[in-house]
N, C-alpha and C positions, 0 to 999 in steps of 0.2 A: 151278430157275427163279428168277425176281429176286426179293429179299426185299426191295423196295422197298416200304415203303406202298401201299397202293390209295389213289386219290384219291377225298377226301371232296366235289369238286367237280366237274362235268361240265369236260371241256376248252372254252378259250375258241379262238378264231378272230381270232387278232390280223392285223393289217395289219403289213409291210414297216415295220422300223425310219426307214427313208428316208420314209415315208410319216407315220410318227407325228411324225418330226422337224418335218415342214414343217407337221403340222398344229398341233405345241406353237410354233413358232412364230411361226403369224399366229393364236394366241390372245391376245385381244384385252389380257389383264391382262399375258401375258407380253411382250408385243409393246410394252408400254407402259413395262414394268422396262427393257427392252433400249435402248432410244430414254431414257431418263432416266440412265441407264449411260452412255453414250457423250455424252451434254450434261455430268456432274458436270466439276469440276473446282477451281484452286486459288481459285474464288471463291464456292465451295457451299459453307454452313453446315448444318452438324447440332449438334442438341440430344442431353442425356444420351437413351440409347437408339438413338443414331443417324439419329433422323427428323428428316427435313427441317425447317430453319427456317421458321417460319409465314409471315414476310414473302417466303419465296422460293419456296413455293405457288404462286401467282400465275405467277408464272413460268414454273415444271415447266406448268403446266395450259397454259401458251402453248403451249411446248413439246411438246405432247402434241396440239397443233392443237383446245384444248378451250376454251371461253370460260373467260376467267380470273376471268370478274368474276361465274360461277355458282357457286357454292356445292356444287353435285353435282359441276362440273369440281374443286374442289380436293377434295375426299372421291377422286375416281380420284386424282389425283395423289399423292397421300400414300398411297392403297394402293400404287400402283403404286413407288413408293419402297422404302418397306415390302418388297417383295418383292423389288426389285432388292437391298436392303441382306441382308437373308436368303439370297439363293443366291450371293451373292458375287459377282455384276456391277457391285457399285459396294463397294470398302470406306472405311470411315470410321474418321478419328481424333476421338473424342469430348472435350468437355471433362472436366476434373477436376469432380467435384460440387463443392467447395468455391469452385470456381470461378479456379481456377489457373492452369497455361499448358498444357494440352490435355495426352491422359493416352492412352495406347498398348491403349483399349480397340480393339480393330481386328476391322473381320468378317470378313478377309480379309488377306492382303500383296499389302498396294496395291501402286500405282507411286511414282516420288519424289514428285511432286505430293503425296500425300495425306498425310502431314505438312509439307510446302516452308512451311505456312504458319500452324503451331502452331494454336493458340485463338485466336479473334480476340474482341474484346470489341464487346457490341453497343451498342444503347441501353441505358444504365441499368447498364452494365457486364455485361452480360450476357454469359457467357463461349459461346464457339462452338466445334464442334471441325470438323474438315474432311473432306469425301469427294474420292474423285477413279474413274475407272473398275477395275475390278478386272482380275486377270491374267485371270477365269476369262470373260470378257466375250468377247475375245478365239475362244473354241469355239464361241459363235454363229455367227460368219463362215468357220472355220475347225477346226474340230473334225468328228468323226465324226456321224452321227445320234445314238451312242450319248452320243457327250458331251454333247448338245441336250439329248436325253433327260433326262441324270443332273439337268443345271439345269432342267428343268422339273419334277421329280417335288419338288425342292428348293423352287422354288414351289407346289407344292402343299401341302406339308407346313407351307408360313408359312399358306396361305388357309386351309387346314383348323384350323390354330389360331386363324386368328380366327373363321371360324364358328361354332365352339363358345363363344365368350365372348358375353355377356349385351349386348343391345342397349342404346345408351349411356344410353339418357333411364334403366334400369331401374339400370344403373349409379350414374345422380348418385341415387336414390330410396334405394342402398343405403348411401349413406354417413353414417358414424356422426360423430357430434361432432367428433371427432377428424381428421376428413378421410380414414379408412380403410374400406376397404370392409366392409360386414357380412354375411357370406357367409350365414348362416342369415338373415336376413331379405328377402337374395336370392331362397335360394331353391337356389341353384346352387352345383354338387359340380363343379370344372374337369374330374376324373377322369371323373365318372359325364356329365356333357354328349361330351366326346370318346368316349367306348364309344358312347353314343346315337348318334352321327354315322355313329363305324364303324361299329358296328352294322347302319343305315339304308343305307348303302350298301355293305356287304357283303351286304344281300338285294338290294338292286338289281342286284348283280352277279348271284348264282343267279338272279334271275328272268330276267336275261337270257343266261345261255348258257345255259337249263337247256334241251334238246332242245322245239320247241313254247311255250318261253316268248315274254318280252317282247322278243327281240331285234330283231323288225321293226316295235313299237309302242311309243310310250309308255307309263308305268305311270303310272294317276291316283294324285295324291297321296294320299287316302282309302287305299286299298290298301296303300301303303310304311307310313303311319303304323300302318295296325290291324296289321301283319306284327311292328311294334313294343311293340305294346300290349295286343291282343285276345289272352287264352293259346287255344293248341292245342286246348286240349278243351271250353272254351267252346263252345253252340249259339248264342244268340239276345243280343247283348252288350246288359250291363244299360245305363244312363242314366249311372254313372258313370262303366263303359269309357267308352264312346261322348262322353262329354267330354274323356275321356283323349286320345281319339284325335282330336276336335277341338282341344283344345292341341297335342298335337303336328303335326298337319298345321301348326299355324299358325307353329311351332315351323321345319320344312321349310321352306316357302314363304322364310322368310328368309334362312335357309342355302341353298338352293339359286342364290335371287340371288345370293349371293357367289359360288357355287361355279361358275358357267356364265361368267363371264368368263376364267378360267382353262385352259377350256375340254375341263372333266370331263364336263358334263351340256349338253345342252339342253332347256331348261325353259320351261315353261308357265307363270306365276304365278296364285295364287287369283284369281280376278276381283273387281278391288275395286267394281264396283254389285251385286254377289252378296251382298256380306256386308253390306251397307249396305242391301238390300232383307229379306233374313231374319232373323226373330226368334232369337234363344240356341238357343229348343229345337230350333227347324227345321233351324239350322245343325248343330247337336250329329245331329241324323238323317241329313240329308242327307251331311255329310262322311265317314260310313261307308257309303254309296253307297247306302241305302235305297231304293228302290224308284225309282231315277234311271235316264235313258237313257246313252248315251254320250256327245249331247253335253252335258245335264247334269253328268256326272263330268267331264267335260273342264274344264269352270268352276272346279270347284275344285282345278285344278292338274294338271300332267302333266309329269311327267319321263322322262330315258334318259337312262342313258348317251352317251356318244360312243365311237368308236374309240379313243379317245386314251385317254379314262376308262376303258376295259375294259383298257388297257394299265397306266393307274395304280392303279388298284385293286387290280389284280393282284399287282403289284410291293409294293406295301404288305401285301397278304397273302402275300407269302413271304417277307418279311423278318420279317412275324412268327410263322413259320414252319407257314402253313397248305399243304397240299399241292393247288395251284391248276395244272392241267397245263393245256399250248397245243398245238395240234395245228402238229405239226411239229417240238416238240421231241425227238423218240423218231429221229427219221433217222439219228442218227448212232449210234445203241445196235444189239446185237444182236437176231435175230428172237426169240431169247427174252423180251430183254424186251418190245417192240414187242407180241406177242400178249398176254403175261398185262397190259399198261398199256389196250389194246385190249377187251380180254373185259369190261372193266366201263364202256365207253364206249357211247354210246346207235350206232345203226346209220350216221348219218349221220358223225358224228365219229370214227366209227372208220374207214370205208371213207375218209375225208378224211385221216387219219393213217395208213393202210396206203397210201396214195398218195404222200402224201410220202416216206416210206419207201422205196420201189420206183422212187420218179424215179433216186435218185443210183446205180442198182447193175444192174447185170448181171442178165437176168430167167434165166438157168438155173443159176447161184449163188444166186441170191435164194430162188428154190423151192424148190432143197434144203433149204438153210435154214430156209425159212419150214417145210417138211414135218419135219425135224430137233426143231424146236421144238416141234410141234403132239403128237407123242409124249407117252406120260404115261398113270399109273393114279391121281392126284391129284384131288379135286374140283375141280379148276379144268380139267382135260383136256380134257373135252368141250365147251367154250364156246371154249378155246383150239383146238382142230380145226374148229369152226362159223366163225370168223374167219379161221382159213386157209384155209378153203373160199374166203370170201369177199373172201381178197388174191388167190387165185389166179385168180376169174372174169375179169377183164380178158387175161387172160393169153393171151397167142399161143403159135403152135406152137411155138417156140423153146423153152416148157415141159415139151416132153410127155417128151423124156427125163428130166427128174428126178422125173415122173411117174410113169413104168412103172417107174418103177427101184422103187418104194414098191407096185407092187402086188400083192405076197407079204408086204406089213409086215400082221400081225394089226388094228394100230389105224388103220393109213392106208389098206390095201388097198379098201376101201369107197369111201370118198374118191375116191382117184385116178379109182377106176372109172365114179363118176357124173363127174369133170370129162370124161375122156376120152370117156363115151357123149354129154354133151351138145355135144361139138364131132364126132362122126361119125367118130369113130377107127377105125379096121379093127384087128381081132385084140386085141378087149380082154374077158379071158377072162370066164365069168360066173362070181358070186361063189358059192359054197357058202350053206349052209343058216346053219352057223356066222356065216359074216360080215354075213348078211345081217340074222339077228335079232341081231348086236352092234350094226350100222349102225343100227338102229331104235334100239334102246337110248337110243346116243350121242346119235344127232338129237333125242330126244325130251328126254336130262340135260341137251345144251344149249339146249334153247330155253328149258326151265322155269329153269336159271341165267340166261340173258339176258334173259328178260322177266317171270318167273313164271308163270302158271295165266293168260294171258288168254284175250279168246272165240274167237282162232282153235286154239288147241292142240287143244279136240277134235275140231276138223274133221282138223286132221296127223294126230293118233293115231289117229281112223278110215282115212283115207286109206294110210295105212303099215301097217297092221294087215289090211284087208280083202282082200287080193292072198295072203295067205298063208293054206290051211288048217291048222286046230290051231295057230294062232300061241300062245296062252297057255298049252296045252299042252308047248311046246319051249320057249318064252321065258325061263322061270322059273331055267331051266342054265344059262343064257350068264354066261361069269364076267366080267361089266364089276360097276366098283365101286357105281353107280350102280342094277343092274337093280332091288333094293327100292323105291326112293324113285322108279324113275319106273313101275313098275307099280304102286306105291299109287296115284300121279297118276290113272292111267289109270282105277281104281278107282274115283275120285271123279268124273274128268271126261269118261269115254270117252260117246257123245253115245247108243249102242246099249245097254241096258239090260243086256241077258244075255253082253254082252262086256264091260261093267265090274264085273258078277259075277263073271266068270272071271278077269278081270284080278285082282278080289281076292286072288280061293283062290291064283289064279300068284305074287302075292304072298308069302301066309301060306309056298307051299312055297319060293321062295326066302330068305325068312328063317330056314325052321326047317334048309333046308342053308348058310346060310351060319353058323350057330351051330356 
């Protein structure tokens, strides 16, 4: 079988490359780098770093169809720079610090333009260096989805770095005589604020593909923050969490602003007559959702994901080598792996990825196959045979020969026989005593592997069990690797008293023969 990792994540449900492209591209930030990209040229100044000249603000923010003469519009424009300069839609020749004749720091290989016109000297001699459009500007209009992509995950990675740096008023507070910053009296670790961020939105991710989770709702901000704050085994969080988790929501609320132009999240922000109405202590209760309704919780903030964001987040987590699967990647693998990547997927996501799987192939190759794979005396067998059960329920008659052909196999025989009864097969022989208590077995190791001990198993294990006299009498023989651990189950769970007595003792005597 594949010796791939099992994924530490449920698979996610992405959208159509073509799909995420055109949505990274009327994201509002990115939409903004792209349009300030195609205006640079041989009369756009940039300062050391690359950023836009301050008097030519103004400008961009026309350009960007934003009133030039707000203050909020040149704050976008200079992000929106900022980013175009970072993914290489716009590169720039900077000055010399000294103040020289312009200096070959470049984000990119421009076109001729973007040196044509060295360092220009400003007021005061101010030295200037020059931008002009980048090669890579160009995949916008004319690249694949995949290329779109690559320059939007690029802008992601510039907004994610500003979000984690300290908001400016905290910045000018922290500087020392010297004019440098003082990072202990900040307050702020660059490292440990960037973990905080992944962090926060690598749960946002689990909560939302996790089978039942947040994928059709917002997540109140309260929530993301305590996932960050409140530990594990915590019951009743003290007054100092719960301020913890009051900074940090407040913490979010900021970062998420930035984060939703880009168009990662769509966000809610804290309601600013909420906090302006509550005292400290109210706030510090209330933001861990204390005794609040919905839309209470709502007030103080509500984030998701987007499609887009489920796409970059992702991608960020396998580059930093987490194992984050998407349903639809397994089509092009064999059925071996397909089941054992399947057997630990929730039910929805797997029948979602057994479907893809089966669109591109031939359905009476495919069953062999899928029947091929489902083989095995391994602890994973039995979950891998439950899952090809349940590739093959779709399946029309065009399956039934690779069907019978399996129904003399010891571990498939069972199988075949209930697909074939439930479609009205003629001449489908009945099974032995033998395959009958291995069948119960198997159904019983895999439901407890796919789901554990929940409230419907001892209805199965009555149900499976009641049709046969002296079942725990014969049961206890059957050689599947499984028959201990699911007749202790039965032990525990069986719903009839004097049958999960016997299940026991059928137990005890399959342990002491299998010793």
């Amino acid at each position: 079988m594949s010796a791939e990792p099992h994924p530490t994540l449920p698979p996610v449900r992405l959208h159509s490359d073509a799909e995420l492209a055109r949505d990274a591209l009327v994201a509002p930030l990115f939409a903004r780098a792209v349009r300030l990209a195609r205006w640079a040229g041989p009369g756009t100044r940039v300062d050391i770093g690359g950023e836009l000249a301050a008097d030519q603000l103004p400008d961009a923010a026309a350009v960007l169809g934003l009133d030039a003469a707000d203050a909020d519009s040149v704050v976008y424009a200079s992000q929106a720079w900022r980013v175009a300069v970072d993914t290489g839609l716009v590169d720039v020749t900077e000055p010399d610090e000294d103040g020289g004749s312009g200096g070959a720091a470049e984000a990119g290989a421009g076109g001729p333009e973007a040196g044509a016109g060295g360092a220009e000297a400003g007021a005061g001699g101010t030295q200037f260096g020059t931008a002009a459009p980048g090669e890579d500007l160009a995949l916008v209009k004319s690249g694949a989805p995949g290329d779109v992509l690559d320059l939007w995950l690029a802008a992601l990675d510039s907004v994610l770095a500003d979000a984690a740096v300290p908001d400016l008023d905290d910045l000018v507070d922290a500087l020392d005589a010297g004019g440098d910053i003082d990072f202990d009296r900040l307050e702020w670790n660059p490292r440990r604020e960037e973990d905080f961020l992944d962090g926060v939105l690598a749960n946002l991710y689990l909560l939302t593909v996790t089978e039942g989770g947040a994928a059709d709702r917002p997540v109140p901000l309260p929530v993301l923050a305590a996932s960050m704050v409140v530990p594990e085994d915590m019951g009743e969080p003290t007054d100092a969490v719960l301020e913890q988790v009051s900074d940090a929501m407040m913490r979010l609320d900021d970062q998420f602003r930035q984060l939703e132009p880009i168009g990662l999240v769509e966000f809610r922000p804290v309601d600013e007559e909420l906090l302006a109405e509550a005292d400290d202590e109210q706030i510090a209760a209330d933001r861990a959702g204390a005794g609040a309704d919905d839309e209470d919780v709502s007030r103080y903030g509500m984030v998701r994901l987007t499609p887009l964001g489920l796409y970059g987040i992702r991608a960020r987590m396998l580059e930093a080598g987490v194992v984050a699967p998407a349903v639809g990647e397994l089509a092009g693998k064999g059925a071996d792996a397909l089941l054992d990547a399947v057997s630990h997927y929730a039910e929805s996501a797997a029948q979602a990825e057994i479907e893809a799987w089966m669109a591109g192939r031939e359905v009476p190759a495919a069953v062999a196959e899928l029947l091929a794979a489902a083989r095995g005396d391994d602890e994973g067998a039995p979950l891998r045979r439950l899952r090809c059960q349940q590739a093959l329920a779709p399946a029309g008659p065009e399956a039934e020969p690779a069907v019978r052909a399996v129904l003399d196999d010891g571990e498939l025989g069972g199988l075949a026989r209930v697909w074939l009864a439930e479609r009205g097969a003629a001449d489908v022989p009945a099974p032995d005593a033998t395959m009958v208590f291995w069948l119960t077995v198997d159904t019983i190791a895999a439901q407890l592997a796919a789901d554990g001990e929940t409230e419907e198993l001892p209805q199965l294990m009555e149900t499976l069990t009641a049709h046969h006299a002296g079942f725990f009498e014969q049961v206890w023989r059957v050689e599947h690797p499984a028959t201990v651990d699911v007749l202790e189950a039965m032990g525990r769970l069986h719903p009839d008293k004097k049958a999960a007595k016997e299940a026991r003792k059928a137990a005890f005597k399959a342990r002491s023969r299998r010793s």
